[in-house]
N, C-alpha and C positions, 0 to 999 in steps of 0.2 A: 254723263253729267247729272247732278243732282237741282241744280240752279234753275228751274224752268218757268218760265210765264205763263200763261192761261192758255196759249195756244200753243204754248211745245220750243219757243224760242228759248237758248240760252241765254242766261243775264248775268249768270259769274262762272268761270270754268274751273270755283274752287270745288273740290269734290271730298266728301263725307263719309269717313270709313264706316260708320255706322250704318249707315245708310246704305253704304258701295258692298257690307256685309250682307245686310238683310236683303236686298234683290239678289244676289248671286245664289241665297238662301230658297227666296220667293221662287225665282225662274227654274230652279233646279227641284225643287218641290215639286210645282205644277208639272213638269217634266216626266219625275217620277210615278207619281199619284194619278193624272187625270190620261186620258187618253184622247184628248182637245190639241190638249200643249206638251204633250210626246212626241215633238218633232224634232229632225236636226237642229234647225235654226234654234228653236228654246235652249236646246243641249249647249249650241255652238256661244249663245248670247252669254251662260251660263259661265261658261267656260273662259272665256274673252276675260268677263268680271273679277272672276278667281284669280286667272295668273295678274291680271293687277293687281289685285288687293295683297296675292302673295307677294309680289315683287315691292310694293310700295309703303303698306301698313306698318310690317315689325319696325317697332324704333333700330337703329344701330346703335350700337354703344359709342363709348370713344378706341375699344379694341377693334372698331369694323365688323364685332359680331352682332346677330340678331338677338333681338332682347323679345321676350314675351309680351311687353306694352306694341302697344298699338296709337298709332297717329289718328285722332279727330278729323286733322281736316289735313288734305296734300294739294299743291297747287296741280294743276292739269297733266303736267309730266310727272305729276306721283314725287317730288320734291316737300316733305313735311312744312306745314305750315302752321297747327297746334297738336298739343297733345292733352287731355285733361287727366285729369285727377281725379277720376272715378274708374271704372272696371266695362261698362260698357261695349264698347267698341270692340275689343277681346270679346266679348262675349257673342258680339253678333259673326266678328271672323272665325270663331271657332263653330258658330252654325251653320257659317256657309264653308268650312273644308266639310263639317258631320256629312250634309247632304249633297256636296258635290258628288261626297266619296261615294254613296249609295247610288247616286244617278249614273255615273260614269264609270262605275265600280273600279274605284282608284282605292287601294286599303294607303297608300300614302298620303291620301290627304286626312283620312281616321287619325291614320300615327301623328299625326300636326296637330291635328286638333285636340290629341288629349295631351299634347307635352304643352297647349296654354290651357287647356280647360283644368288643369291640375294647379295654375301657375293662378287661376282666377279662385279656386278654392281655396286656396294657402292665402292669398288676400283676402278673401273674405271672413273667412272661417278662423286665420290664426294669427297673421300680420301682413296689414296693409300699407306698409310705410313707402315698399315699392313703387305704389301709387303716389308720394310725393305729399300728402296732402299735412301739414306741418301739425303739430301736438299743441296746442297752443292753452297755457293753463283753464282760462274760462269756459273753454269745452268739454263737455264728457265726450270719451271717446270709443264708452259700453255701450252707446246707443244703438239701436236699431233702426235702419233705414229699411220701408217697403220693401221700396226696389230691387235689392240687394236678393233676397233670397227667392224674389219674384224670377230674377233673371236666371238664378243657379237650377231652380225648377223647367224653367224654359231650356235651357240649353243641356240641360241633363235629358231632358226627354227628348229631345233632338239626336243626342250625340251617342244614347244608349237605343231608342227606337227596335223594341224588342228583340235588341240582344243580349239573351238571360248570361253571357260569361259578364257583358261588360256593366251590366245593370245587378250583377251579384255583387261588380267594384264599387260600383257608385251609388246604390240606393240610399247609404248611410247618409249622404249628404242631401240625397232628396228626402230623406225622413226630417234632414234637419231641418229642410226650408220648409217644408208644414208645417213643424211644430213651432221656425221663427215667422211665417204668416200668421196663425192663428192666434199668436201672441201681440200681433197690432190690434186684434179685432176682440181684447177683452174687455175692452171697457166699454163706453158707451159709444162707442163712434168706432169706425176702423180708421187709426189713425196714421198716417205718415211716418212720424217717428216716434218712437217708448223708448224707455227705461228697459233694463231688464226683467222686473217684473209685471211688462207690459202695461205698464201708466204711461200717460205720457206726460214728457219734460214740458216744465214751467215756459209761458212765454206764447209769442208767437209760432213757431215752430214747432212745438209741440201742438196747439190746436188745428194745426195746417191740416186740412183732408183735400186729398185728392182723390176725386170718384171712380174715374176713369181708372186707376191704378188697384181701386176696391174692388170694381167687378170686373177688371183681368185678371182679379190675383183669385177670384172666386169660380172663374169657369176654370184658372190653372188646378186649384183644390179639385173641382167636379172630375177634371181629365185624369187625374192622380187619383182618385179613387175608384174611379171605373178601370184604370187598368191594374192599378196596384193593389189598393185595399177594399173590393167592393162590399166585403163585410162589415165595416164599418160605418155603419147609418146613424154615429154622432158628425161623423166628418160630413157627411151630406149633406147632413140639417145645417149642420155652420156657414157651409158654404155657400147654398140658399137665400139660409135665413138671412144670418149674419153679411156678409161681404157682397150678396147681389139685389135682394129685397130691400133692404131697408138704405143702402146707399141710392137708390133706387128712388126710394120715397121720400129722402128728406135734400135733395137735391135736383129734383125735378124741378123745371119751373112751370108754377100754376099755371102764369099771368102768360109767359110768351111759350112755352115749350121747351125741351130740351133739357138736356144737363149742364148746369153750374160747371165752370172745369175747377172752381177751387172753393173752398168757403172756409170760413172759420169755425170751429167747434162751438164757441159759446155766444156767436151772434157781431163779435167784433169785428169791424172794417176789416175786409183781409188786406195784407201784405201785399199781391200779388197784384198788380194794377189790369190782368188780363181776367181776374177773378172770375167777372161774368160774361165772359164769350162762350160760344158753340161753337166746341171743336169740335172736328170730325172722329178723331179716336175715340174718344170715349163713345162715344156711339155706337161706334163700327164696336168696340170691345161689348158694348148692354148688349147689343145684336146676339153676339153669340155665345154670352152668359146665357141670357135669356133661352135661347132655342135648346143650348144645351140643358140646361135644367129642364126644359118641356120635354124633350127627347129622353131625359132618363126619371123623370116620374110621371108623365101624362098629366102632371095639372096644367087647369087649363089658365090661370093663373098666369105661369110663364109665357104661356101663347099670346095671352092680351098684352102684357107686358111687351113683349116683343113686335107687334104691330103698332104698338104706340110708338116704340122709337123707330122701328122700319118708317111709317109713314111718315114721321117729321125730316128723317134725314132724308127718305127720297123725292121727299119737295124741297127740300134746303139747298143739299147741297150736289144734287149731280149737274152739269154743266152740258148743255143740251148742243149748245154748241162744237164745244169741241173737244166734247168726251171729258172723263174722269172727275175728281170730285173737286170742288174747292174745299178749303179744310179749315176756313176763319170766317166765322161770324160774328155778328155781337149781338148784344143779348136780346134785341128785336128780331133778329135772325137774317137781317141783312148782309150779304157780302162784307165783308172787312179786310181780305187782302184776297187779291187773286191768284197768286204763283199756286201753281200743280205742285212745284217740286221746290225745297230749300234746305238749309241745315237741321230740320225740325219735322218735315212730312216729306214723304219719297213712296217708293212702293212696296207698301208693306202693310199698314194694318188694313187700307180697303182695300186690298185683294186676298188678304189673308182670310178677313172677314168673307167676302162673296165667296170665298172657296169654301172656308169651315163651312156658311151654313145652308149651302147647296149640299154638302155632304150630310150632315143634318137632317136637312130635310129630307133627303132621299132612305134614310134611314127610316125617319118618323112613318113616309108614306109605303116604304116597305113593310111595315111593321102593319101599318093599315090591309095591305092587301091580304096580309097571311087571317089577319082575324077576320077578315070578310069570308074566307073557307075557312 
């Protein structure tokens, strides 16, 4: 169940492929990587999640056959109940077959995952109409959305995870979502959505920033060039400067703390009537921008930075009571909604977060001990 109260009760038994993605991802990670949560039961919770999401997510067509889309939301028995018009959802079930298949060393759930991770390239990169989403004349349809190449960088390095045959297949497309990242971030703000030659379009929409999506797309850059291009010390300055510093600073708030989850570019009312809440992602994402940037240049810089949002979010939002975080504030930093779990937070970015930057850290202070001899 994704539906949960502050204390662990369900409250709707509709369930969230994205979501029901990202924890089979989450569990089977921690699984593989840590030596805590190497145990049957994670393997077995892992496993449980999978054959639903395999059994329940693919759309059917009207031939009875499985289609590459994936279902949003399924009721309890895994019976479809939306499906959207973005690429998502696919994106996070093709994360969680990448690392089942590692954890459980299943190469058939690899082969699944790259007959949609191919099927979400071709949408993104060539045509997306598959997606449903209609042409309608007063839209451009060359725009660039964040998101979009944020997620093919995410699931590319999930789905490739230092295998040079399949990452010799797929790098072209991770070169491309660097170079369609770093094309939000040319102008004065990193913005949401551009143009092609990275302006961004007239309007609200065009000035829309979201922070949270600035400096996850800025430790994705960091991660992408520590393993891929670490010669390249224009990319690290950008990712830095540009996508984790300076979103950093001009969406902070002075007066109460925290980060803005949305603003507008030139000062106007945003759109977005949740504009000024404390969400817990963005945070959990500065978290481990921040530590990663200290970890791969020792300014101390990043360290302060990252103490400042550590300690705001671990007064805000852990829940003493009955464990884990709340994930809605507003912008005094009071509680705003209680559920743990809904169609919009599940288990993913605070755990994803505590895991990155234990790992982090333990890097940083490994790095201490060797230069102490």
């Amino acid at each position: 169940y994704n539906c949960l109260t502050e204390d662990g009760k369900v409250y709707d038994t509709t369930k969230y492929g994205w979501f029901q993605g990202r924890q089979v991802w989450m569990y089977s990670h921690l699984y593989r990587t840590t030596d805590k949560f190497h145990t049957p039961e994670v393997l077995a919770a892992a496993e449980k999640g999978l054959e639903f999401i395999r059994k329940h997510l693919p759309m059917v067509g009207t031939d009875g056959e499985k289609s590459k889309r994936c279902y949003f939301a399924v009721a309890e028995d895994g019976q479809p109940v939306k499906i959207q018009r973005k690429l998502f959802t696919e994106c996070f079930f093709v994360m969680a077959l990448a690392e089942m298949s590692r954890a459980a060393n299943k190469k058939v759930y690899l082969d699944e995952a790259q007959g949609v991770l191919d099927a979400i390239i071709h949408w993104a990169r060539v045509d997306d109409s598959e997606l449903g989403m209609p042409k309608l004349s007063g839209n451009q349809t060359d725009q660039s959305r964040l998101a979009v190449p944020m997620m093919m960088m995410c699931i590319l390095d999930v789905f490739c995870d230092g295998d040079e045959v399949l990452w010799s297949q797929y790098k072209v497309h991770a070169e491309w979502s660097v170079q369609t990242i770093l094309r939000h971030g040319k102008g004065s703000r990193v913005f949401e959505i551009v143009d092609k030659d990275g302006s961004p379009p007239e309007g609200t929409a065009g000035r829309h920033l979201n922070p949270g999506h600035a400096i996850e797309a800025g430790w994705f850059l960091l991660n992408y060039w520590k393993k891929h291009d670490s010669d390249n010390q224009e990319l690290v300055k950008t990712a830095i400067e540009k996508f984790i510093n300076a979103p950093l600073a001009y969406v902070w708030d002075d007066e109460f703390g925290g980060l803005f989850y949305f603003l507008d570019s030139q000062g106007f009312p945003p759109v977005h009537l949740e504009w000024d809440m404390k969400l817990w992602w963005p945070m959990c994402e500065a978290m481990i921008a921040c530590l990663m940037a200290y970890s791969y240049t020792n300014d101390p810089t990043h360290w302060k930075n990252f103490l400042k949002i550590y300690n705001y979010s671990f007064q805000h939002y852990p829940d003493a009571k009955n464990g884990e975080w709340f994930g809605y504030l507003n912008r005094q930093g009071a509680i705003s909604q209680t559920q743990k779990g809904g169609p919009y937070k599940g288990c993913f970015h605070t755990v994803r977060c505590w895991h990155m930057c234990i790992k982090l850290l333990e890097d940083v202070l490994s790095r201490l001990r060797v230069s102490e001899h």
